[in-house]
C-alpha positions in Angstrom: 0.0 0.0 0.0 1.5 3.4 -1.0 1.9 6.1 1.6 1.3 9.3 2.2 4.6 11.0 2.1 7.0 14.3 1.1 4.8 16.0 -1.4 1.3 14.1 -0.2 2.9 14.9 3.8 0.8 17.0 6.2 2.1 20.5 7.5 1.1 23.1 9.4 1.0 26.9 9.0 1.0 28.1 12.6 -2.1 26.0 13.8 -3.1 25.4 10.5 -2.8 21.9 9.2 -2.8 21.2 5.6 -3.1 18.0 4.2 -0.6 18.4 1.3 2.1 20.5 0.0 0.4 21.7 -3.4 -1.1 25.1 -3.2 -2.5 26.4 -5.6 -1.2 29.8 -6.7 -3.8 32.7 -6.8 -4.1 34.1 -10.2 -6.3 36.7 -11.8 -9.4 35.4 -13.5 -10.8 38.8 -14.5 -14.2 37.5 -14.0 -16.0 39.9 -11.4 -18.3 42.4 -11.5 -17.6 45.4 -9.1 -15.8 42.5 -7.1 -18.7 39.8 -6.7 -18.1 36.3 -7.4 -19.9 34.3 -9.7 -20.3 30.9 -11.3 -16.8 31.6 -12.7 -15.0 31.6 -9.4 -17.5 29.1 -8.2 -16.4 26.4 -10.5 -13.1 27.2 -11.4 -11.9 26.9 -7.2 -14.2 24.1 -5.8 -12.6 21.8 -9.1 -9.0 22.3 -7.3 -10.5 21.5 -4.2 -11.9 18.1 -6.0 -8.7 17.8 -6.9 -6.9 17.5 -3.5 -5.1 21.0 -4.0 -4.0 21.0 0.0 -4.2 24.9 0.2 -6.2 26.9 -2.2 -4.8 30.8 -2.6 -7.7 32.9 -4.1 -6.8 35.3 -6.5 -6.5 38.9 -4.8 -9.5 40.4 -3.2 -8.8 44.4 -3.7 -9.0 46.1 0.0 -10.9 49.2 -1.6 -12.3 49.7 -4.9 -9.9 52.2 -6.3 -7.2 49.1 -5.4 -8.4 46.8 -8.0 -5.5 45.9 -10.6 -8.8 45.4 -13.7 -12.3 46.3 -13.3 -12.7 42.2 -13.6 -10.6 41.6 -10.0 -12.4 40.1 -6.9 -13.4 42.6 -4.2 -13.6 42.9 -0.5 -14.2 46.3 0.3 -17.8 45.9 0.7 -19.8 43.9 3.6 -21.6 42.5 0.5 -19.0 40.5 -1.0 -18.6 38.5 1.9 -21.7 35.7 1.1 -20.3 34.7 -1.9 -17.1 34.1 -1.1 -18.7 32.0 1.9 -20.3 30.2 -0.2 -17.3 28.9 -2.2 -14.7 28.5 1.0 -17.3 26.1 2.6 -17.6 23.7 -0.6 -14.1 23.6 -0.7 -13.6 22.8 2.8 -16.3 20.1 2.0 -13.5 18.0 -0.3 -10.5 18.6 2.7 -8.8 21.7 1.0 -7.6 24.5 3.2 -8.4 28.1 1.8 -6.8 31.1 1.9 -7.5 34.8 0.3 -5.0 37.1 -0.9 -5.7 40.7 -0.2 -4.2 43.4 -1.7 -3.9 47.2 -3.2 -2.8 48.0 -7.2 -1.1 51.1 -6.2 0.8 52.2 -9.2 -0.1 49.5 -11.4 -3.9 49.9 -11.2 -5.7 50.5 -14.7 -8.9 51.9 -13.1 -10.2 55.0 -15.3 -11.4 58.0 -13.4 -10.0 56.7 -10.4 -6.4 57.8 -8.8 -3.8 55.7 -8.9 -1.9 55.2 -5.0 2.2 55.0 -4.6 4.9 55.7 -2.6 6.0 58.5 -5.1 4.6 60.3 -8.0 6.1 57.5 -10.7 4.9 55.8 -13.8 4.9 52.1 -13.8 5.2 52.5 -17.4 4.2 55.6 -20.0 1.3 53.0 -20.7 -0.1 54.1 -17.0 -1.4 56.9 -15.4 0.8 59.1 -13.3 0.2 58.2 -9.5 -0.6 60.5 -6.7 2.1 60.3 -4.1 0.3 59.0 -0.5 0.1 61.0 2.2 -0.8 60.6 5.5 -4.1 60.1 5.0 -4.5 57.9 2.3 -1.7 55.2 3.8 -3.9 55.5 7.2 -7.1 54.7 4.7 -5.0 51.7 3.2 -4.4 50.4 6.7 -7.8 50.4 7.4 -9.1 49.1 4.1 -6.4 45.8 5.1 -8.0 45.5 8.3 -11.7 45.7 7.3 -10.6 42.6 4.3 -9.2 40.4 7.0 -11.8 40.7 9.3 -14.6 40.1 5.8 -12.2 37.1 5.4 -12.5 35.5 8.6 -16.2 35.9 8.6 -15.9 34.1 5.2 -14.8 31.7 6.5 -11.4 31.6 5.1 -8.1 29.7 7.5 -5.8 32.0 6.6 -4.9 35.7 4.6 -2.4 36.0 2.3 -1.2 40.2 2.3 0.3 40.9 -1.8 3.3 42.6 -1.2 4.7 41.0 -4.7 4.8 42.3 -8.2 5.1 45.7 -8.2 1.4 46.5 -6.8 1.0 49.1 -3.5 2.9 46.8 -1.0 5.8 45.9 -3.0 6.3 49.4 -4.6 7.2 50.7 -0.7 9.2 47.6 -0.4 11.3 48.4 -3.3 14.3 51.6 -3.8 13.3 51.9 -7.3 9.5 53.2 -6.8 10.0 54.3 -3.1 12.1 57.1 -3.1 10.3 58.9 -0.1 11.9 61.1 2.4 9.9 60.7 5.5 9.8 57.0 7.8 7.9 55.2 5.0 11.3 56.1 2.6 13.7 55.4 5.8 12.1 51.9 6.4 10.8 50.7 3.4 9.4 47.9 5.2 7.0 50.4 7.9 4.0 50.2 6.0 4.1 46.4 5.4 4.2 46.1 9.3 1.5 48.5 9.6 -0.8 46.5 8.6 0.6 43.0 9.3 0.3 44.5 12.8 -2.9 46.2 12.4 -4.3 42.4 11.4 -2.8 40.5 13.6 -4.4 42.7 16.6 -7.5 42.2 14.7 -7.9 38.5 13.7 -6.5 35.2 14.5 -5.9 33.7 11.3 -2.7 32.9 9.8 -1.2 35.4 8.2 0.9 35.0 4.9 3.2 37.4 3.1 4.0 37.2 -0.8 7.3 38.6 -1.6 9.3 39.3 -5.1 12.3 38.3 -3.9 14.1 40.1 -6.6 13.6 43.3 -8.9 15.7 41.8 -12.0 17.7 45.7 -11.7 20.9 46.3 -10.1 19.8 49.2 -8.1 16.5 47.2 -7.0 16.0 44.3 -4.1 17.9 40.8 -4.0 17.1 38.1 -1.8 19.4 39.2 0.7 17.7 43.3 0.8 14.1 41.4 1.2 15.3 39.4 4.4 16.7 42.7 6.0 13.2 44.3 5.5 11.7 41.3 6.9 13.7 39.8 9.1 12.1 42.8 12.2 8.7 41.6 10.7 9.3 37.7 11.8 6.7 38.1 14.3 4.0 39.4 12.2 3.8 36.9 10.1 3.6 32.9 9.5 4.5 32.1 6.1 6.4 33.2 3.0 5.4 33.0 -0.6 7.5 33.6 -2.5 7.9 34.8 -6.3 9.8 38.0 -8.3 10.1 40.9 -10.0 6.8 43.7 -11.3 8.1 46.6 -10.3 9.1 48.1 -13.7 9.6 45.5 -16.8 12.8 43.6 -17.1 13.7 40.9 -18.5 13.1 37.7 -16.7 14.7 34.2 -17.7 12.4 31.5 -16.8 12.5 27.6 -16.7 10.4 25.2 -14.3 11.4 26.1 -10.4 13.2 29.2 -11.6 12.4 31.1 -8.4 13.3 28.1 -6.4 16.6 29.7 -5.5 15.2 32.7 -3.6 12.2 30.5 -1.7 15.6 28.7 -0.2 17.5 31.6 0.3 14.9 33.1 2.4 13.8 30.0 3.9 16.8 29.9 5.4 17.2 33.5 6.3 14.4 33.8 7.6 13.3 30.5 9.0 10.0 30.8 8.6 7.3 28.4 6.4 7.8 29.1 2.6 6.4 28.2 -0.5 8.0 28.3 -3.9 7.7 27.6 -7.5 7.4 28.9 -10.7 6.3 27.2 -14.0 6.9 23.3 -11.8 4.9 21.0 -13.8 6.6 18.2 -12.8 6.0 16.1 -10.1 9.1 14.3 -9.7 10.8 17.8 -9.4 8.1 19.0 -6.9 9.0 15.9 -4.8 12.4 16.3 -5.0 12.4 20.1 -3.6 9.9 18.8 -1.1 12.7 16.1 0.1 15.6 18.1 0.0 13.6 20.5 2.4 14.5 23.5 -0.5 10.7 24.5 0.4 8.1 23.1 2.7 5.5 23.3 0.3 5.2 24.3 -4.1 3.1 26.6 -5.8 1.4 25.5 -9.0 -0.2 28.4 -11.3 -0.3 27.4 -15.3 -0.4 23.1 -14.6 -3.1 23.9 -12.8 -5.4 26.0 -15.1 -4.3 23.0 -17.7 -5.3 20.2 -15.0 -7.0 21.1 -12.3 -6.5 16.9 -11.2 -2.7 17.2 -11.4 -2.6 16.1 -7.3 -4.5 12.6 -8.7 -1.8 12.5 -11.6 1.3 13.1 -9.6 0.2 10.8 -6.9 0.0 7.9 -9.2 3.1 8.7 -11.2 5.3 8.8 -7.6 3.2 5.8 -6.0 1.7 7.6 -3.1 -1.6 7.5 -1.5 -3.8 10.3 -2.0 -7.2 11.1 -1.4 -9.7 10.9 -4.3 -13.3 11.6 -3.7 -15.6 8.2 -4.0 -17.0 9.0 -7.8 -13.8 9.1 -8.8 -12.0 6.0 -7.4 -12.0 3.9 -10.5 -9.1 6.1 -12.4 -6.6 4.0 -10.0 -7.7 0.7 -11.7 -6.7 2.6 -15.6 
């Protein structure tokens, strides 16, 4: 009898215990309408669930409406929004998958019309975006509080944990990074401050688990590298639980991929860090995924693109590596093909 073990292996995020290491990436699906789900998101999350996915990410969940990266993104700036995201969270959890929802703020990078665009400092993402409005005061205090009323929607969602988007250039990551925040005043100083604003703002505010997505890199010489992104972090240890971890978005640069290409930075901060960290980037295989699972690279690997191609790739991998794996009772009979 095969057994459950490395990729197919329990582990926890802080109390959290997941039955696998697969998570499922969030990604876009430019489906919503001023941020409701529909039978999109209905269908396209409860199929990785089917699937054994052991933690589902949802795609980001804007914390105001002005924060939304497309007019199609998921919203929780409204009370309203909360019901349907119920709904999905609790057939998930039906089929054993843990759930989590990403929050987070477009800043810079937001495509919105009539609406301003948020940053650290009055500068284009590209000339194909609008020219920012450079935050004061008020608006990061309003930002704050837009995080804080998300997490606490989230948890009456239903969902175990949060995952805060401080990756790919959008609000969080442009403060994080020299080459967008080129401020004067404490958020400039510690690029890192308004990051643990709110990680500290939602940790006083809910018990869930709460997740941070990195780029660990800005592909630019004058940008972050592993080692700047553990500095900023390293103070923020007790904010936060787990690491997931990916690169670049801050300005366009070239980026040479292959499968696990931003492997190397999950480890590097992994072991800076020592927290709980996820990594990836275009894996496919399973064999590979196993392997980094073994070697304790990463404790657990992101899938994005395999699994918008196969939402079953947990059923497929189990039975290529000869491990044991949960499959719901309808579908039993693909072990006998």
């Amino acid at each position: 009898m095969p057994k459950k073990t490395l990729l197919f292996s329990p582990w926890k995020i802080k109390d959290l215990e997941i039955k696998n290491r697969v998570v499922m990436a969030p990604m876009d699906q430019y489906s919503a309408q001023n941020g409701y789900v529909n039978d999109w998101h209905t269908h396209h999350y409860i199929a990785r669930a089917i699937g054994q996915v052991g933690l589902i990410i949802f795609e980001v969940a804007a914390v105001s409406a002005n924060g939304r990266i497309d007019p199609g993104d998921l919203g929780i700036y409204e009370q309203e929004h909360v019901e349907g995201l119920a709904q999905i969270v609790q057939e998930c959890h039906k089929h054993g998958s843990k759930v989590a929802l990403q929050i987070g703020h477009a800043g810079r990078k937001g495509v919105l019309k009539d609406t301003p665009l948020l940053a650290p400092c009055a500068l284009r993402f590209s000339e194909q975006y609008a020219m920012p409005k450079e935050m004061d005061t008020q608006d990061i205090k309003q930002v704050i509080l837009g995080f804080k009323q998300a997490g606490l929607r989230a948890k009456q969602a239903g969902f175990d944990a949060i995952e805060i988007h401080a990756a790919h250039g959008y609000l969080l990551s442009s403060f994080l990074s020299p080459l967008s925040n080129q401020r004067s005043d404490v958020y400039g100083k510690n690029r890192a401050l308004l990051l643990q604003e709110i990680l500290q703002t939602l940790r006083e505010a809910i018990d869930l688990p709460l997740l941070v997505r990195i780029s660990a890199t800005d592909y630019h010489k004058e940008g972050n590298t592993p080692q700047t992104i553990a500095q900023l972090l390293e103070p923020l240890s007790s904010l936060y639980d787990a690491l997931d971890v990916s690169s670049g978005g801050v300005l366009e640069a070239p980026i040479k991929t292959y499968p696990g290409y931003q492997i190397p930075y999950a480890d590097y901060l992994k072991e800076a860090l020592g927290k709980p960290t996820i990594g990836g980037g275009l894996l496919e295989e399973p064999k590979m995924a196993q392997k980094l699972i073994a070697s304790q690279v990463v404790d657990a690997i992101y899938l994005a693109r395999a699994l918008l191609k196969n939402p079953f790739w947990c059923f497929n991998a189990a039975l290529s590596l000869g491990q044991e794996i949960d499959i719901p009772k309808p579908y039993a009979r693909m072990v006998h093909l």
